[in-house]
C-alpha positions in Angstrom: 9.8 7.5 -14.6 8.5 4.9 -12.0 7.6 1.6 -14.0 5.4 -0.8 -11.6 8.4 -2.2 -9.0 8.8 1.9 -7.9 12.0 2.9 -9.0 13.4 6.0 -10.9 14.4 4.4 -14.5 16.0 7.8 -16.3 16.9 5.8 -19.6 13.2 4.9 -20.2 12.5 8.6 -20.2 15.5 8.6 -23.0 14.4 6.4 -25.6 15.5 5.6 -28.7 13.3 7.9 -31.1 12.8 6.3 -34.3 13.1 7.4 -38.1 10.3 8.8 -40.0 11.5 9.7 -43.8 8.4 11.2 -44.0 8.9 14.3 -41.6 11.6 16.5 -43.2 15.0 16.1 -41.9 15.2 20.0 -41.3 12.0 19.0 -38.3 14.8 16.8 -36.5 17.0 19.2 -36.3 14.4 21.6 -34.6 13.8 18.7 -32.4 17.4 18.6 -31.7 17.8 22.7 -31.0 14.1 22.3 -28.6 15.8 19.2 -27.3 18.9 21.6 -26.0 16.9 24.9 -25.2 14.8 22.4 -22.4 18.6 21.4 -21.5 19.7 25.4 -20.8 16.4 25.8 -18.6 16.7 22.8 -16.5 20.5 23.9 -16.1 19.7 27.0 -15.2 17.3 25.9 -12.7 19.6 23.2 -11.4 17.1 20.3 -11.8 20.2 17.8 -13.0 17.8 14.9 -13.5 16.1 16.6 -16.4 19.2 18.3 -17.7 20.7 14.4 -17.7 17.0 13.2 -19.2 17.5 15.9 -22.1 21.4 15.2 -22.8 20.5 11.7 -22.8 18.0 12.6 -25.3 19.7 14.8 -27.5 22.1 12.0 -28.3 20.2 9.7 -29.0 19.4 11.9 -31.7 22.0 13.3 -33.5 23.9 9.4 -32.8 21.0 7.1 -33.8 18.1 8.9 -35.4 19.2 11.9 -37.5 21.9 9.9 -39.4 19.6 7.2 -40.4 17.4 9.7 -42.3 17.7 9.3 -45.8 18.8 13.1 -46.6 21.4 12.9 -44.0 24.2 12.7 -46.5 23.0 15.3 -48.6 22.3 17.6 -45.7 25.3 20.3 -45.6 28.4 19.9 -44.0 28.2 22.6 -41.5 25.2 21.2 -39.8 26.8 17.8 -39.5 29.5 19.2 -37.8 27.8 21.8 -35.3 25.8 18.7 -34.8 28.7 17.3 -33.8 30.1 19.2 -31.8 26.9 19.8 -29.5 27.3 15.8 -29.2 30.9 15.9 -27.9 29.6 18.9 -25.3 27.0 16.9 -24.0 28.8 13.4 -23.3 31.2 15.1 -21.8 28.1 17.0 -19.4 26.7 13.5 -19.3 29.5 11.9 -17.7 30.1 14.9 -15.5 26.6 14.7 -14.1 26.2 10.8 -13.6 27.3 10.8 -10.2 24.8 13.3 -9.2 22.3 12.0 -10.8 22.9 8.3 -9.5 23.4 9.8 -5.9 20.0 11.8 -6.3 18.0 9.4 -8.3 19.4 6.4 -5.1 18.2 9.1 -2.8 14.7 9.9 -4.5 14.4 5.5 -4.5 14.7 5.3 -0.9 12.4 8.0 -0.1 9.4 6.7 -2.4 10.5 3.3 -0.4 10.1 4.3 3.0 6.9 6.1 2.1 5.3 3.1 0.4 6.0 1.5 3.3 5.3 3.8 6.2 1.9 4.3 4.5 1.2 0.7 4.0 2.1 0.2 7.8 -0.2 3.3 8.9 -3.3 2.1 6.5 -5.4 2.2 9.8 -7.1 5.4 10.1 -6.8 5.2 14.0 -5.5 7.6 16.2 -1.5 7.1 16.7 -2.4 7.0 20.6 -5.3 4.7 19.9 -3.0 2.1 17.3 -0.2 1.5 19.8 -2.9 0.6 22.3 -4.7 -1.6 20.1 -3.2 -5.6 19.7 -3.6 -7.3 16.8 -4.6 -11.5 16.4 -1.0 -12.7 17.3 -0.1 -10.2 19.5 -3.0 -10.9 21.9 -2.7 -12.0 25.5 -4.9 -13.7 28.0 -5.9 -10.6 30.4 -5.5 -12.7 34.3 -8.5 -13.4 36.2 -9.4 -10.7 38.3 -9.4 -10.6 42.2 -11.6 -9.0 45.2 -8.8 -6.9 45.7 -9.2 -5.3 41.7 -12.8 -4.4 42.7 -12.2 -2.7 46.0 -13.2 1.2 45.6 -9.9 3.5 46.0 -11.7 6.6 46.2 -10.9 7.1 42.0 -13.6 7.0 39.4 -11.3 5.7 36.8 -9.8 2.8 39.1 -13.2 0.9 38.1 -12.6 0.9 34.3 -9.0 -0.4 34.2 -10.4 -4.2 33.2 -12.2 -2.2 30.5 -10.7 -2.3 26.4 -7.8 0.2 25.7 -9.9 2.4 23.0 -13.1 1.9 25.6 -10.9 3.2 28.0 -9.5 6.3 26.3 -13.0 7.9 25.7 -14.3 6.6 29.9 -11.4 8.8 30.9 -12.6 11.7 29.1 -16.4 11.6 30.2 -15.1 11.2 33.6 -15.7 14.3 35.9 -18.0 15.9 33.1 -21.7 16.0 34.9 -25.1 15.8 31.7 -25.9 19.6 31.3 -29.6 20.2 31.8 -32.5 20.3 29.9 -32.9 24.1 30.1 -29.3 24.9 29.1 -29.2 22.3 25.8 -32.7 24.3 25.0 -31.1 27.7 25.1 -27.9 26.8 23.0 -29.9 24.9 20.7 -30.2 25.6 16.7 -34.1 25.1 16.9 -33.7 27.9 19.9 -35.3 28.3 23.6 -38.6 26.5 22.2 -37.3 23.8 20.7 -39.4 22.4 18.2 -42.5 24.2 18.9 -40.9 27.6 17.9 -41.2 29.1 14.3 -37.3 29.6 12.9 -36.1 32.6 11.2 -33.5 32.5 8.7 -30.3 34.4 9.9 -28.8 37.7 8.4 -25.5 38.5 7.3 -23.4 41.4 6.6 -21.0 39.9 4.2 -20.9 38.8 0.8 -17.9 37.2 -1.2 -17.4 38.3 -4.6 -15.1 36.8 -7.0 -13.1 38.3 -9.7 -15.6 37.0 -13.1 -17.3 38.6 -15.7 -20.3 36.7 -14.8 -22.7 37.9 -12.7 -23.3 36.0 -10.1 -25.8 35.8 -6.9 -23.9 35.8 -3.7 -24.0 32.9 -2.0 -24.9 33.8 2.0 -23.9 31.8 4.9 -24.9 31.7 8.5 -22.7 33.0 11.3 -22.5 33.4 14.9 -22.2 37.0 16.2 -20.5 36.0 19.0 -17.6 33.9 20.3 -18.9 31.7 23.7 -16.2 30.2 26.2 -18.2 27.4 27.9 -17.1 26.8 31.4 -16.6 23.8 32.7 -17.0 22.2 36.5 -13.9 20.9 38.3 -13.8 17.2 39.6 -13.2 18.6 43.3 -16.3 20.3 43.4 -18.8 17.8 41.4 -20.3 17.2 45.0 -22.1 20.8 45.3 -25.1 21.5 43.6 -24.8 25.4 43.5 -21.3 25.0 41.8 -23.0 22.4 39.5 -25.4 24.9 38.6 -22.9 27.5 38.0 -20.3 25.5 36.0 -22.7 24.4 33.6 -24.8 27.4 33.1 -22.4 30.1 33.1 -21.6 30.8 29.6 -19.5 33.9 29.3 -19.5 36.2 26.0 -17.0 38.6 25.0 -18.5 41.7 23.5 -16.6 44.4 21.2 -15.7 46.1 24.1 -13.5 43.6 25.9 -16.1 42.5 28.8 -17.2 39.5 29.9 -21.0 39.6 30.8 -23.2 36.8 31.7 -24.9 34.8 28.8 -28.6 35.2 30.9 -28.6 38.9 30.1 -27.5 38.1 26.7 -30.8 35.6 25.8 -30.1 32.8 23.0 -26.5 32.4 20.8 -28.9 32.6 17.6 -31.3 35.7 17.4 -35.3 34.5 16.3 -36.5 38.2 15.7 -36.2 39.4 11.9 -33.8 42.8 12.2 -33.0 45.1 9.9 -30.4 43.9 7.3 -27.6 46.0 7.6 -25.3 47.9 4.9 -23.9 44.9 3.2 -19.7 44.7 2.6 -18.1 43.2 0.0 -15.0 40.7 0.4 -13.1 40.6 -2.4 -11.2 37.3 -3.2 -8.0 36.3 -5.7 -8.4 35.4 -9.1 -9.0 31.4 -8.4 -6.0 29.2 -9.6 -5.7 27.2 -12.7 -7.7 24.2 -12.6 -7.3 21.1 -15.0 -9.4 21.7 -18.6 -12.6 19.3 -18.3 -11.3 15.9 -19.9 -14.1 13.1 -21.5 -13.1 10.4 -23.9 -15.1 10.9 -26.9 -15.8 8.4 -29.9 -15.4 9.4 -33.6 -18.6 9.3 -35.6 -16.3 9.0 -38.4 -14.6 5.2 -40.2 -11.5 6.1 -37.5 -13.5 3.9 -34.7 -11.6 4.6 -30.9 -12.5 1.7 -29.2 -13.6 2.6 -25.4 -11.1 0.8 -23.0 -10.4 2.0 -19.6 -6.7 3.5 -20.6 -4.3 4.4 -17.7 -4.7 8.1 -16.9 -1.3 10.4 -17.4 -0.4 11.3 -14.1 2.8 13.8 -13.9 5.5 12.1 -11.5 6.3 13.1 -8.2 9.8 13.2 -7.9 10.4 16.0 -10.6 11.1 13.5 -13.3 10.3 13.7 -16.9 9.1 10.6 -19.2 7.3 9.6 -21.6 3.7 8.2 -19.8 4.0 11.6 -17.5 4.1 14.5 -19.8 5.0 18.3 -18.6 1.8 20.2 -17.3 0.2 22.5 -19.9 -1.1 25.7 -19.4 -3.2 27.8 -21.6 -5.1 30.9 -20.9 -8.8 30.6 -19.9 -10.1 32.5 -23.0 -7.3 31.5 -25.6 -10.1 29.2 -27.6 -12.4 31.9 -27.3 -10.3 34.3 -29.0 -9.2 31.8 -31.4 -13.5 31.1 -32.5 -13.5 34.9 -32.5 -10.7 35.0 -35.1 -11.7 31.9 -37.1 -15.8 33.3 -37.3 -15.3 35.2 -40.8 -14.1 31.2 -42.0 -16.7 29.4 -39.9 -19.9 31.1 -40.8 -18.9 29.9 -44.8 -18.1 26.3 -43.0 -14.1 26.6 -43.9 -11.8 25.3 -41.1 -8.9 27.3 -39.2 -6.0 26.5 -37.6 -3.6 27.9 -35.8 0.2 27.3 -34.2 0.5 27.1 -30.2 4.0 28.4 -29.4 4.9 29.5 -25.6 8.0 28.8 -22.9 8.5 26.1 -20.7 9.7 27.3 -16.3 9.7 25.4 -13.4 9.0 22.1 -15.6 5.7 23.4 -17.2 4.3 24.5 -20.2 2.7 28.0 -20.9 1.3 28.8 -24.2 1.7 32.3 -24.8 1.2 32.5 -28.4 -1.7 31.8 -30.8 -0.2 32.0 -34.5 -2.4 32.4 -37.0 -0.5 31.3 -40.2 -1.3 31.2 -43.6 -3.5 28.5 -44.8 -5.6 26.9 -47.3 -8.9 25.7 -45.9 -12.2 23.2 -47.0 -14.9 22.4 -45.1 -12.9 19.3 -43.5 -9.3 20.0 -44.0 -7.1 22.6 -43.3 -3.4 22.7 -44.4 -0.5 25.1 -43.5 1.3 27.1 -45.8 4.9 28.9 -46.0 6.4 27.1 -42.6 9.5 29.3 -42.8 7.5 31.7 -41.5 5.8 30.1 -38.6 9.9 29.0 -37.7 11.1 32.4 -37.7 8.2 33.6 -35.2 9.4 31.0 -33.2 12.9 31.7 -33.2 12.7 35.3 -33.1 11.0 35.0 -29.7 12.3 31.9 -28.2 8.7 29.8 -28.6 8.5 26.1 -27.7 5.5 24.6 -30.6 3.0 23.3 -27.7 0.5 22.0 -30.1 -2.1 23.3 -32.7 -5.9 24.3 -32.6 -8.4 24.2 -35.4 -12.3 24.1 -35.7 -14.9 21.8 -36.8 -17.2 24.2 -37.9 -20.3 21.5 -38.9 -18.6 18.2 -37.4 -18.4 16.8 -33.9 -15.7 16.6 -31.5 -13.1 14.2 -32.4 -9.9 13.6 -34.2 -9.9 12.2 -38.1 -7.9 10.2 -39.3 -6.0 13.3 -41.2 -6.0 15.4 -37.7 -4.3 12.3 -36.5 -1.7 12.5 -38.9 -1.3 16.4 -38.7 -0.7 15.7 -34.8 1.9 13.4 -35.5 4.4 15.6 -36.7 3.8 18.3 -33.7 4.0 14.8 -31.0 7.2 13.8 -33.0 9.2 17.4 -32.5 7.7 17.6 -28.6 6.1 14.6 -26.4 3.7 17.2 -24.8 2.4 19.0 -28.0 -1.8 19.3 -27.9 -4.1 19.1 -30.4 -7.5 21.3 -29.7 -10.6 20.9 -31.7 -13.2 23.5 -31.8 -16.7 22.3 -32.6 -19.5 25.3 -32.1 -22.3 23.0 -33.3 -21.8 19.8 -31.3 -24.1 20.4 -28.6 -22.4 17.4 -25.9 -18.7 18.9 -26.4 -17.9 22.5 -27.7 -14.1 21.4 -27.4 -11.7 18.8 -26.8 -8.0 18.8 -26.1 -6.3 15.5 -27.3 -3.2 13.4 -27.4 -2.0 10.4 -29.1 -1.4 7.4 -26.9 2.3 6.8 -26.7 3.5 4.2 -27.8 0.6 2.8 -29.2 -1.3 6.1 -31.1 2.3 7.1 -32.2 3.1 3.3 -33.3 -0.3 3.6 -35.4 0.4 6.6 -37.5 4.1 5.7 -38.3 3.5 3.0 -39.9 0.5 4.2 -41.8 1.1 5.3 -45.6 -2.3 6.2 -46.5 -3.4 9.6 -47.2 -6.8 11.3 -46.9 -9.8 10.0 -44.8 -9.4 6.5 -43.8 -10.2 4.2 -41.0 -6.8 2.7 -38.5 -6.8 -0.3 -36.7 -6.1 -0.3 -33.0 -3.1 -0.4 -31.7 -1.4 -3.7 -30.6 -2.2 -3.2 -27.2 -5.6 -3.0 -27.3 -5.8 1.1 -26.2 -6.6 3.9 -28.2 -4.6 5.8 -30.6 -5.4 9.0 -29.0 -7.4 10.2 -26.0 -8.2 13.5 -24.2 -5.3 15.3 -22.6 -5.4 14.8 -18.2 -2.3 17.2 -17.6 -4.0 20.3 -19.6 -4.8 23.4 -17.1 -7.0 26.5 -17.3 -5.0 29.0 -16.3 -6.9 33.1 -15.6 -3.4 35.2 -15.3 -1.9 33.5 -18.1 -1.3 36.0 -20.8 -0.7 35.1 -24.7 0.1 37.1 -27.9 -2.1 36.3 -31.1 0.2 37.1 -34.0 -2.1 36.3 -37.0 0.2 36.0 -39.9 -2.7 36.0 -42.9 
């Protein structure tokens, strides 16, 4: 994490996670085992500043969190000690990986230091050439006075310039030796063509069309081009004093044709054919599938007592050295047709306005998020509520296949887009177990926003909802900073090729 001076502070990304006695102690301990299965990945991938991040983490938890719980003492004796040992084998990592990291994170500070400053010393958006050239105030000198001897003509064009400004200069030396092409070339190579404005303009024809890999159907967009590549020719300075190499210099525009021969441009007529032709057998360029692209992100206010206020909140923006903390979250990415699907699954409760949810499980490479599970568990729905039912269940899906819990989705099926005050509090728990968890809300009938994807605002959402006791609908106060308690997700990404199971456990 880079707080405002610049540098790398890893123990702000570690911080001390505090004790809620109202989240079961059994969801600390699945904190601690996610906590250790992000460790193996970033060890596997040898990205020691995470590994260190997540060690540092995990004992912070099992030393100053999990033993302040209030069933700690009645938990079994077993876990405490396999607790326990997973603390020893991480110190002893932690200790074994603090010169690395210091060495890296020292060499990560210098770097974002020289760049800082080697952008905020190249903030001109002049040429390199051009900036060396170019004097500022204090640098300034008196140019001396110049003589008869500075004016007398030495046979060189660019002799009578060298008085002139450095940047003036730069561009004189490049018109120099280049004669003003004529009237009747700058006609014939001209867009409006050999009449200029007094001739009627035909739109071109292509033989190409792009088409992209949707389900849509889309009109292909068409775009001019040239059917043939020009070399212009240029006159050289020795013989600018002839007029028939003038005339040849300027006018002889050579095309290369699909044979490999060069034949005058005269015979050729203008670069950009007037006369309407047949439109030939059009071919088809296929493109990729497009990459993912961030999920559309809009702050929206409740219509609801839980009043956001609207403040212009710092956006989440991922770090770029590789590091993880808490104000820059992993990406997420979810499949472009994931909350589709789910709407598709949730319709039979929707049309009777009952609400669905459902679990977002997936895997976590290269320091991002995929979900690639939607589970559907058992639940017990109203028309503004929806609550979970046999967990166990939901753990063992988890554990059987390895699954991070990303998040959970659920719909509005009458309401607007927002968060209540008792989505709030659902989202709590899933932000406690992982930093990065998402809550989505599905709303068919708001016609402004069909969906949102939303996080609460660390530390002040989090700060909110732990120290409220009140149950049901109810309004919250803002938090102390002055921000709101959550806002929409700016590290979220659309992805086409990701792939997800849907394991609907009803």
């Amino acid at each position: 994490m880079r707080p405002s001076s610049g540098g790398i502070n890893v123990a702000a990304s570690a911080q001390k996670l505090d004790v809620d006695n109202r989240i079961s102690l059994r969801y600390y301990y699945r904190i601690a085992d996610n906590i250790l299965k992000q460790a193996d990945i970033f060890r596997e991938e040898k990205n020691i500043i995470d590994l260190y991040i997540m060690l540092l983490r995990f004992s912070s938890l099992t030393s100053e969190t999990i033993p302040c719980h209030r069933d700690y003492r009645a938990s079994p004796q077993s876990k405490k000690n396999s607790l326990k040992k997973n603390l020893l084998r991480a110190l002893c990592e932690l200790e074994e990986l603090k010169p690395a990291v210091r060495q890296k994170i020292d060499e990560l500070n210098q770097k974002h230091t020289y760049q800082v400053n080697r952008w905020g010393a190249d903030s001109s958006l002049e040429w390199p050439h051009v900036r060396k050239q170019t004097l500022t105030k204090h640098e300034m000198t008196k140019t001396p006075r110049p003589t008869a001897r500075d004016f007398e003509y030495q046979g060189s064009k660019i002799q009578q310039f060298s008085l002139a400004k450095p940047v003036e200069e730069q561009f004189r030396r490049l018109s120099v030796g280049i004669l003003r092409p004529r009237e009747e070339t700058l006609s014939r190579h001209s867009i409006l063509g050999p009449n200029g404005l007094r001739g009627q303009w035909q739109p071109p024809t292509i033989d190409k069309r792009v088409q992209y890999p949707s389900n849509l159907d889309l009109t292909p967009v068409q775009f001019p081009s040239l059917q043939h590549h020009v070399e212009d020719g240029l006159m050289n300075n020795n013989e600018a004093s002839s007029s028939e190499h003038e005339q040849s210099s300027l006018e002889s525009v050579l095309t290369l044709n699909e044979d490999n021969q060069i034949h005058p441009a005269e015979e050729l007529g203008s670069l950009i054919s007037f006369e309407t032709t047949e439109t030939p057998h059009t071919e088809i360029i296929r493109q990729p599938s497009p990459p993912p692209v961030l999920a559309d992100v809009q702050d929206l206010i409740p219509e609801t007592p839980t009043q956001v206020s609207e403040v212009n909140d710092q956006m989440e923006t991922p770090s770029t050295d590789g590091l993880v903390c808490s104000e820059a979250p992993l990406e997420m990415h979810i499949s472009t047709v994931l909350m589709e699907s789910f709407l598709k699954l949730a319709k039979s409760n929707t049309v009777r306005n009952l609400e669905t949810c459902g679990i977002l499980a997936g895997s976590l490479k290269n320091r991002k998020f995929y979900v690639t599970a939607l589970i559907i568990p058992k639940q017990e729905s109203t028309s503004d509520s929806c609550q979970t039912t046999n967990e166990e269940e939901i753990f063992e899906v988890q554990d059987k296949q390895s699954l991070f819990p990303l998040g959970w989705i659920h719909t509005h099926p009458t309401q607007s887009c927002f968060m209540s005050s008792v989505d709030l509090h659902t989202h709590y728990s899933y932000q406690t177990m992982l930093p990065e968890a998402i809550a989505i809300v599905m709303a068919p009938k708001d016609a402004s926003k069909k969906h949102g994807i939303f996080r609460l605002t660390t530390p002040g959402g989090m700060s909110v909802i732990r120290h409220c006791d009140q149950r049901g609908f109810h309004p919250h106060h803002s938090p102390s900073d002055g921000g709101p308690i959550y806002k929409s997700c700016t590290d979220v990404y659309m992805n086409p090729n990701l792939h997800f199971d849907v394991i609907d456990l009803r």
